[in-house]
N, CA and C of each residue as an Amber inpcrd file, in Angstrom:
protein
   186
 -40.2150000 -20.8380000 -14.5650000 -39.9230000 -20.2320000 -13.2800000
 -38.4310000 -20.4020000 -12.9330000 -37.8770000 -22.0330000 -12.9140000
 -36.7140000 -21.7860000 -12.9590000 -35.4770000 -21.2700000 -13.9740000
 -36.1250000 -21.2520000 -14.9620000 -35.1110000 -20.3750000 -15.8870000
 -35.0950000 -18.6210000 -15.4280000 -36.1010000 -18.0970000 -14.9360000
 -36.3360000 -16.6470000 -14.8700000 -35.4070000 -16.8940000 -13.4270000
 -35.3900000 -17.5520000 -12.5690000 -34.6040000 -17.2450000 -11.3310000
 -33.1310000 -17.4030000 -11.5610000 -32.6070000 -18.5990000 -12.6010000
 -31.6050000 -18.4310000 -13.1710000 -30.7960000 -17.0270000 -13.4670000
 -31.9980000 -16.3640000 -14.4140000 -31.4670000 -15.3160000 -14.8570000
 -31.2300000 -14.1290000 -14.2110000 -32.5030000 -14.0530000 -13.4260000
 -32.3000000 -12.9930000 -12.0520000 -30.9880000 -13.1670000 -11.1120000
 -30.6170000 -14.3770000 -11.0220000 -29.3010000 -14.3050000 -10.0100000
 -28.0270000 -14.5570000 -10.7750000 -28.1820000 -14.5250000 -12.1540000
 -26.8260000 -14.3100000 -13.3580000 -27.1740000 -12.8680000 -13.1660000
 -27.8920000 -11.8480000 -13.1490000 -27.2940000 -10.3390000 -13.2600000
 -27.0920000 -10.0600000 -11.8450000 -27.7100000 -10.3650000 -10.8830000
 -27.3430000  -9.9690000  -9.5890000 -25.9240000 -10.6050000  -8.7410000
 -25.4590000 -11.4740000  -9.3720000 -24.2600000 -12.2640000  -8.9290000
 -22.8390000 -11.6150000  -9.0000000 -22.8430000 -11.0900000 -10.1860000
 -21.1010000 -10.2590000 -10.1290000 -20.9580000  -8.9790000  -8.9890000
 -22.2190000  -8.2890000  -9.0690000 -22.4020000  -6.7720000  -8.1770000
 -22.5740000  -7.6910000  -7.0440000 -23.2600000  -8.8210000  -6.7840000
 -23.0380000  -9.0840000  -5.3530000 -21.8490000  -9.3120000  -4.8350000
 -21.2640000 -10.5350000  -5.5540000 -19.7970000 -11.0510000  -4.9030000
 -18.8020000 -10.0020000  -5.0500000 -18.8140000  -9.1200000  -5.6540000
 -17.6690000  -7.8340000  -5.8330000 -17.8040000  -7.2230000  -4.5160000
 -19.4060000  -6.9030000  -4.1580000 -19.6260000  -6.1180000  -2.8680000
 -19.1550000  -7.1400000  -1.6770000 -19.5410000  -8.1700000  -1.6580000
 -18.9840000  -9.3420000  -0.4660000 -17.6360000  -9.3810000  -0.3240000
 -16.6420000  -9.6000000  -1.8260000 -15.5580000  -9.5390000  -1.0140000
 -14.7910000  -8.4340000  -1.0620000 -15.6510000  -6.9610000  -1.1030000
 -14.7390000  -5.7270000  -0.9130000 -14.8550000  -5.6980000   0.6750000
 -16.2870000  -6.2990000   1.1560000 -16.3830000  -6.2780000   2.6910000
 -15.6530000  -6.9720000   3.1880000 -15.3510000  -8.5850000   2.7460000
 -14.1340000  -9.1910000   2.9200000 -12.7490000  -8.7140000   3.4450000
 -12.4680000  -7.8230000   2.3300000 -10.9690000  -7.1310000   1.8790000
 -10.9670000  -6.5300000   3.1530000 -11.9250000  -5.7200000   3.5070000
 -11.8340000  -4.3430000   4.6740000 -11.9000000  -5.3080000   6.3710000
 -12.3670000  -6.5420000   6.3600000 -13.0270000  -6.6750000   7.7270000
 -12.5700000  -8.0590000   7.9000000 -12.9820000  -9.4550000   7.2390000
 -12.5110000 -10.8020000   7.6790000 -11.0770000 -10.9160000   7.0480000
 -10.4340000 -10.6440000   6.0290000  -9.1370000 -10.8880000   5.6060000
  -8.3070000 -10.5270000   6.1510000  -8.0680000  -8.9980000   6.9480000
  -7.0280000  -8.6070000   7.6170000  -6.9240000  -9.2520000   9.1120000
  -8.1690000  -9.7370000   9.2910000  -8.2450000 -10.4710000  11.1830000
  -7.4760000 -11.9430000  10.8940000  -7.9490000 -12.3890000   9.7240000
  -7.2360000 -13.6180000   9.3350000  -5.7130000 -13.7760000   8.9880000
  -4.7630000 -14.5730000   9.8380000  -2.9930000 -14.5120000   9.0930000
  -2.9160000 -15.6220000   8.2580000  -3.7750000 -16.8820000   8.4590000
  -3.4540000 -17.9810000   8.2380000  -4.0960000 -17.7470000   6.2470000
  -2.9870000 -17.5150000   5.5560000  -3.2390000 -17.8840000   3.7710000
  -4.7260000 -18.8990000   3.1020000  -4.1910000 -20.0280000   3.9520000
  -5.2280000 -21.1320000   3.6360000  -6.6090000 -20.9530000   4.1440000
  -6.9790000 -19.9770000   5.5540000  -7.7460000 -19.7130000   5.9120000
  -8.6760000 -18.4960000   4.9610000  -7.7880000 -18.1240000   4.5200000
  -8.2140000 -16.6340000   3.6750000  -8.8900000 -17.3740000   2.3020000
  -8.2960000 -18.4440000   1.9880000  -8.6180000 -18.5540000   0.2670000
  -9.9010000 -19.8000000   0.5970000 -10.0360000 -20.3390000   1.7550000
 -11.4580000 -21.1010000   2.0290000 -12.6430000 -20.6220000   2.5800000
 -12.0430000 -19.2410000   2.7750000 -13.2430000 -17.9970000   3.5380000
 -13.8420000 -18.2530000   1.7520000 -12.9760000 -17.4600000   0.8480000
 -12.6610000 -17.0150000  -0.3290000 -14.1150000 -18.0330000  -1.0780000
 -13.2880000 -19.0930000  -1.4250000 -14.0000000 -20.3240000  -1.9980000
 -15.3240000 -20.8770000  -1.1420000 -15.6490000 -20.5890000  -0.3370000
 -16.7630000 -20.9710000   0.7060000 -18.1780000 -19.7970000   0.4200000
 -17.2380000 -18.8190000  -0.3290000 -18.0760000 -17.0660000  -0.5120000
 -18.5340000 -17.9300000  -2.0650000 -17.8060000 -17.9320000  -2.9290000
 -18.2230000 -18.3700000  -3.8380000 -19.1860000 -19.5640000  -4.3280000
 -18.6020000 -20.4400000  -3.4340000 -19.9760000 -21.6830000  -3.6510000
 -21.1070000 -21.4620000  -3.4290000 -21.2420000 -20.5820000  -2.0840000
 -22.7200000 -20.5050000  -1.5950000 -23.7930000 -19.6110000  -2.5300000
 -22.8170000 -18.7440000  -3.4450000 -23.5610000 -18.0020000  -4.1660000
 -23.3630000 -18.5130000  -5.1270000 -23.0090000 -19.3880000  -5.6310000
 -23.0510000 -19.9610000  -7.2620000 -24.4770000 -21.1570000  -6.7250000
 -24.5880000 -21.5410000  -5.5200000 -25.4540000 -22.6530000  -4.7240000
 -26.6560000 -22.3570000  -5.8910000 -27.4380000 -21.4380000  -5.2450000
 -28.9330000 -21.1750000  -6.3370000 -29.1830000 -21.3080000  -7.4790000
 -27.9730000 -21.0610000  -7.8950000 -28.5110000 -21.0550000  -9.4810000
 -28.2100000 -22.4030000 -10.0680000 -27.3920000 -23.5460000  -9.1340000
 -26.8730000 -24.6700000  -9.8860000 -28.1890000 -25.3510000  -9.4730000
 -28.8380000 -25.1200000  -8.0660000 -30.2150000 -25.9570000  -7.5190000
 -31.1400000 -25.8800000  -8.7760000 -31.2810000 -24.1630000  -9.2680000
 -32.0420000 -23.7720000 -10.0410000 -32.0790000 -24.0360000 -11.2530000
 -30.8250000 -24.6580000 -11.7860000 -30.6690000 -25.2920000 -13.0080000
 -30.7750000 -26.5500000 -13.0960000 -31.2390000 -27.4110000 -12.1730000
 -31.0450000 -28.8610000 -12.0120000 -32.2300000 -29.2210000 -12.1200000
 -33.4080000 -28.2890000 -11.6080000 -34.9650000 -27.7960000 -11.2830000
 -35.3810000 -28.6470000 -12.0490000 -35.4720000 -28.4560000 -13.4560000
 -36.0550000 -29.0330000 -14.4090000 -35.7220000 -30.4530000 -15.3390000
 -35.0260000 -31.1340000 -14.8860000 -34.2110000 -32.6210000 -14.6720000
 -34.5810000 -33.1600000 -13.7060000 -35.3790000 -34.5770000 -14.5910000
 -35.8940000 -35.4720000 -13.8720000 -35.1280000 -36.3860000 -13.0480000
């Protein structure tokens, strides 16, 4: 089970985060001036979606 959810969110992961931060690009990046603010929006987008699959890989470790 957790290998199949693994794999389901390895193909759904690039088309997602591409779509997140094109919405990014158009809507929270330009309201934002502050650099550092932009690249922890940035890195904050990325963890949460790498989140599942690292839970999901840990699944099976005792």
């Amino acid at each position: 089970m957790a290998e199949s959810m693994i794999g389901l969110f390895g193909l759904i992961f690039h088309p997602l985060f591409t779509h997140l931060l094109d919405v990014l690009c158009l809507s929270w990046i330009p309201a934002l001036s502050n650099p550092d603010a932009i690249n922890l929006l940035k890195w904050s987008l990325a963890a949460l979606l790498i989140l599942p699959q690292s839970v999901c890989w840990a699944l099976p470790f005792p």
